[in-house]
C-alpha atoms as one frame of an Amber mdcrd trajectory, in Angstrom:
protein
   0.000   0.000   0.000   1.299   3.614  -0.517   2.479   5.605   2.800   0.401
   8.826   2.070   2.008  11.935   3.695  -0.355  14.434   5.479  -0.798  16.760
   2.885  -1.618  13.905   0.299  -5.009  12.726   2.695  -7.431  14.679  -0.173
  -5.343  12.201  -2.684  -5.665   9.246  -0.663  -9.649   9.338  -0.397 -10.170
   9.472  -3.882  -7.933   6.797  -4.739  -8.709   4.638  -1.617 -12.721   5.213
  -3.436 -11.225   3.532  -6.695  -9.502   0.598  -5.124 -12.964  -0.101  -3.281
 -14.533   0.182  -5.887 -12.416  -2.483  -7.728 -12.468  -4.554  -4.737 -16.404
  -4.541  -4.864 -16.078  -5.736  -8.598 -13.264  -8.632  -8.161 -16.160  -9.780
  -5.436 -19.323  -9.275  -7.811 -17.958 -10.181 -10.981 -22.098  -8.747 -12.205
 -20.951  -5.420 -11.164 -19.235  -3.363 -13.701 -17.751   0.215 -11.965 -15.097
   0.803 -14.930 -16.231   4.008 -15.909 -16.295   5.195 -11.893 -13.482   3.792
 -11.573 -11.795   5.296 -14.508 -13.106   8.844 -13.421 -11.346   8.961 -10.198
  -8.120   7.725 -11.507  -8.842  10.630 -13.834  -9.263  13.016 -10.354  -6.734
  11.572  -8.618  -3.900  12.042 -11.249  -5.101  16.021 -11.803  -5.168  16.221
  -7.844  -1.676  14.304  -8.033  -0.162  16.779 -10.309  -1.644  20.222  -8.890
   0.047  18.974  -5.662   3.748  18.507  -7.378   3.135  21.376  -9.494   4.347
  23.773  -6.386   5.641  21.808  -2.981   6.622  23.966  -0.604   9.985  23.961
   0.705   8.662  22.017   3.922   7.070  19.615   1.558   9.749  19.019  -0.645
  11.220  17.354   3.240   8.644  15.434   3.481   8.899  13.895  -0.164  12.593
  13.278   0.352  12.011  11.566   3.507   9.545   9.189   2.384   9.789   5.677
   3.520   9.171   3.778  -0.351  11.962   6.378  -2.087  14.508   4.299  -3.601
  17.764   4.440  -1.856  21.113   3.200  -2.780  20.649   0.238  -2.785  17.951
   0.234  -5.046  20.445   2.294  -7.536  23.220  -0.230  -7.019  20.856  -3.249
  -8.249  19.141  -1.175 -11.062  22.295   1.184 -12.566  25.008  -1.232 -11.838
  26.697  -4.276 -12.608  29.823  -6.202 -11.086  29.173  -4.276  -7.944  31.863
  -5.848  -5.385  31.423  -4.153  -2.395  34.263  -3.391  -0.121  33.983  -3.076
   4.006  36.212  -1.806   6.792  38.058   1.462   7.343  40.757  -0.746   8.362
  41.493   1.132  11.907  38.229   0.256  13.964  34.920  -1.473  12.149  33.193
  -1.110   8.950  29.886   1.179   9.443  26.679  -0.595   7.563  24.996   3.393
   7.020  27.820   3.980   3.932  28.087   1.186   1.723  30.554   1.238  -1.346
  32.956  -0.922  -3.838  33.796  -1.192  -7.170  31.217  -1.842  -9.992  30.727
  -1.077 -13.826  27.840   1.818 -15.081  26.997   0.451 -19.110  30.543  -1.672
 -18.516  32.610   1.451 -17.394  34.499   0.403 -14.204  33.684   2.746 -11.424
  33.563   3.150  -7.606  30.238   3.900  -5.992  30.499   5.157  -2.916  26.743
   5.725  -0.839  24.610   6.568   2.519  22.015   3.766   2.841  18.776   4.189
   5.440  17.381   0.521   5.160  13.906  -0.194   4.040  12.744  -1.958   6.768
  12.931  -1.850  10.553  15.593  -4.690  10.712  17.631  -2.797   8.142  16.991
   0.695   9.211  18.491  -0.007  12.728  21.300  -1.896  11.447  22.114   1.075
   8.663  21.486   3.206  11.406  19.198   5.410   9.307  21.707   6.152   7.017
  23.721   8.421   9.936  27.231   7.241   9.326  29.916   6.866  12.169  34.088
   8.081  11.848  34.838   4.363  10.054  32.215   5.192   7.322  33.579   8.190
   6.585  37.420   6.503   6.983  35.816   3.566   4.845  34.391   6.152   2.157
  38.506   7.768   2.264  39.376   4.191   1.413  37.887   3.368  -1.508  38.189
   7.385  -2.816  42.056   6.335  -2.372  41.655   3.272  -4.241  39.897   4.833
  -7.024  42.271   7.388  -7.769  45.117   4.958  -7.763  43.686   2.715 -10.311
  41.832   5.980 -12.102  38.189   5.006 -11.509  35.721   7.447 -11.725  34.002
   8.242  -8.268  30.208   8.619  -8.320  28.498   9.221  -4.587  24.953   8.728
  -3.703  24.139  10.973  -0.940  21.106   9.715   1.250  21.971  11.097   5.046
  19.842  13.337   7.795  23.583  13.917   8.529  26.193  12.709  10.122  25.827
  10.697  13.285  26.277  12.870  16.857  26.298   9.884  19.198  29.257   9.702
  22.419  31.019   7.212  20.884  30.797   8.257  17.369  32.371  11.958  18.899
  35.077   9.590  20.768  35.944   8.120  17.533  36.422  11.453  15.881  33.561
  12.226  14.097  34.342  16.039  12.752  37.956  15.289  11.897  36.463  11.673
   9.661  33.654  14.140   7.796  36.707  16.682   7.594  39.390  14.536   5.995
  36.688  12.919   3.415  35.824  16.247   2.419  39.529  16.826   1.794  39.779
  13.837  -0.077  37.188  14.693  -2.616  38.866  17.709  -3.273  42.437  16.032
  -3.568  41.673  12.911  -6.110  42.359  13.123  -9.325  39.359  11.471 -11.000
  36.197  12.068 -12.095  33.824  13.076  -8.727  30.221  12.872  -9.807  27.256
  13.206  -6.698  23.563  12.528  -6.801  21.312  13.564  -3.688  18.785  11.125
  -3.612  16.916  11.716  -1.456  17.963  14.340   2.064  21.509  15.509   2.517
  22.086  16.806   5.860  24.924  18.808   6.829  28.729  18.479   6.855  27.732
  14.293   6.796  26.382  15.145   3.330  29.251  17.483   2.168  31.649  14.603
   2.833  30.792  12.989   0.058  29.549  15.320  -2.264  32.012  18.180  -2.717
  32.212  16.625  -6.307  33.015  18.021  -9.871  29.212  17.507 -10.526  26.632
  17.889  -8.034  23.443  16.856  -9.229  19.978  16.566  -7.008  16.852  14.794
  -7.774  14.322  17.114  -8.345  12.275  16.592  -4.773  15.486  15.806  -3.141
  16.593  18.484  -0.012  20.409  19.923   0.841  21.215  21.665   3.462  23.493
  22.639   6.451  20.908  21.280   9.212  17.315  19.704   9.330  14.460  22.079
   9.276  13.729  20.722  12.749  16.918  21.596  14.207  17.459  24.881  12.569
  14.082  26.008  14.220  14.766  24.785  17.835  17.670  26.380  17.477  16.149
  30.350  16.068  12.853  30.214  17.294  13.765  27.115  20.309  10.458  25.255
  18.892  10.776  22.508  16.304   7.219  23.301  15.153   8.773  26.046  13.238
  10.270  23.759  11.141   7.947  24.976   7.891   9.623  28.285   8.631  12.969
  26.932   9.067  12.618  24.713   5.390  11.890  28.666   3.622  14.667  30.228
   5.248  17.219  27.095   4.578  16.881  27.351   1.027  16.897  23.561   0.630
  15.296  22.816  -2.416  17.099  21.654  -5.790  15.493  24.917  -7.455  17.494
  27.608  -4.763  20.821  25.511  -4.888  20.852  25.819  -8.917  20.104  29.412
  -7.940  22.971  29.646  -5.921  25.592  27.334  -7.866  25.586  24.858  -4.826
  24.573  22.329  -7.499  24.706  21.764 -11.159  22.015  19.668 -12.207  18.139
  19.235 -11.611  16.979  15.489 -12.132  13.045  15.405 -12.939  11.327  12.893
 -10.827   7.839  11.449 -11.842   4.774  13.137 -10.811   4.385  12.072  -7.268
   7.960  11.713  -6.289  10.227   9.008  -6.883   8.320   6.793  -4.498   5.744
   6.560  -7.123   7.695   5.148  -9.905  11.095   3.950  -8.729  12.152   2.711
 -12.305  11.866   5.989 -13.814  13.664   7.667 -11.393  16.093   5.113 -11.178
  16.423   5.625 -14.874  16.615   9.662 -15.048  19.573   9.505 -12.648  21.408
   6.890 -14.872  21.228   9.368 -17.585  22.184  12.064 -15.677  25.210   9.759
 -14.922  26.175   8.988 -18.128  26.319  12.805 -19.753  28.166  14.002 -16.192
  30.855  10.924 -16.680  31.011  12.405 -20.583  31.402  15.750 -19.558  34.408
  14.651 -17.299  36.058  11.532 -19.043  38.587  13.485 -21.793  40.084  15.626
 -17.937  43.055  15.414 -17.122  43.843  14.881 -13.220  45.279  18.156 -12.575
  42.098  20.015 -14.705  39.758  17.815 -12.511  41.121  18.453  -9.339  41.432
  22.646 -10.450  37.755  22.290 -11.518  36.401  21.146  -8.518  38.561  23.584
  -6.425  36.757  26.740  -8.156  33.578  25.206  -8.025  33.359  24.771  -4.516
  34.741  28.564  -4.074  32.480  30.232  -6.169  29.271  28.714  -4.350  26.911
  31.478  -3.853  28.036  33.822  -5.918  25.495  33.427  -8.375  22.909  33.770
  -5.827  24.386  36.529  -4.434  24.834  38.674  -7.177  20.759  38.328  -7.936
């Protein structure tokens, strides 16, 4: 069944109507309800589209946050083959949130390199929501190192409320792990390519996606802290949070603005959750004309490139 979110319950009536409807029918097979059935698919998808048309900022959270989005995973299986993930940062444990190793996008060897939240409350807990600990970030260090000896291209798959803030994760070294990942995307000398799939949260974000291309799924969210946190911190009251989502300028639309990202990905109407295979499929695409963009660089021109890009964010927005 489809997780409705709260501003969807207008939606959900009219389509729960058309499933009873059908349900009714499978039981009577004397009872034809086609054409009522038809006419509130027709409803729902106009309803359906005048609520994508314009999500609010707060919205646009909610969407990125919901439960059935495809995560990374789900892009491994569908965009990949050969995938051979590797584990460990080889100093303390390997951390199941960031998951990674090499694989081949249409038979071009690669390293993927991603947060992953789980899809279930088994895997959720043991991904730990997709809030990775120091030895994620040492692991994701790892395998950037390991790509840029061999000359793999690096593509990240940012999925992440942020970085994880628990005592032991802090013991570990948490800022210093998100700090020296950061510094490795900026030192390798191969193609970095990002996607935010889904929410990228803070400096746990930025650790993997200070990239030569930054691209973000159209109902996708980026920013420096959750709504929720940036308004108990202003206002001290979380229920701000719609507030907070305006001010943050989060949304894929306001970091084009500002240069934060490169590229918009369209998702289908109704978010990705609605039709995982197309967006699946949009962000292979995007993929494949970043990695063209990139391929005929040479280290030095990469490494220059994604230098200036990451100094001249905000500029453009700026300037407006």
């Amino acid at each position: 069944m489809t997780q409705y979110m709260d501003f969807e319950k207008p939606l959900a009536e009219i389509e729960g109507k058309a499933e009873e409807l059908r349900a009714l029918a499978r039981s009577n097979e004397e009872m034809d309800v086609t054409e009522e059935a038809a006419a509130l698919d027709v409803k729902a998808r106009a309803m359906l589209e005048e609520l994508y048309r314009s999500l609010t900022p707060w919205r646009k959270c909610q969407v990125a946050r919901h439960a059935e989005r495809p995560h990374c995973q789900d892009y491994v299986d569908a965009l990949f083959t050969d995938y051979t993930p590797l584990a460990g940062d080889r100093n303390f444990a390997d951390d199941h949130a960031v998951m990674g190793g090499l694989a081949r996008l249409n038979d071009r060897p690669v390293m993927v390199i991603g947060h992953e939240k789980g899809n279930d409350t088994k895997s959720r807990i043991e991904r730990n929501f997709g809030m990775a600990r120091p030895e994620g970030y040492r692991k994701a260090i790892r395998l950037m190192d390991i790509a840029h000896r061999f000359g793999l291209p690096v593509i990240t798959l940012v999925d992440t409320p942020g970085a994880y803030p628990g005592k032991g994760a802090e013991e570990r070294g948490q800022s210093e792990a998100i700090a020296r990942a950061t510094e490795k995307c900026l030192q390798i000398g191969v193609p970095l390519i990002s996607v935010i799939i889904g929410e990228g949260g803070s400096g746990g974000a930025v650790a993997f996606a200070t990239a030569n291309r930054v691209a973000m799924l159209e109902h996708s969210v980026y920013s420096v802290i959750s709504p929720e946190g940036c308004a108990s911190i202003l206002w001290k009251d979380a229920e701000k949070m719609r507030e907070a989502a305006e001010a943050l300028r989060l949304t894929a639309d306001d970091l084009k603005q500002l240069g934060v990202i490169d590229r918009i990905i369209p998702e289908p109407t109704g978010g990705a959750h609605r039709d995982a295979s197309a967006a699946i499929a949009a962000v292979g695409r995007a993929l494949e004309a970043m990695l063209k963009d990139l391929e005929s660089k040479a280290p030095e021109a990469l490494i220059k490139d994604r230098r200036a890009k990451f100094l001249d964010i905000g500029g453009k927005g700026l300037a407006a």
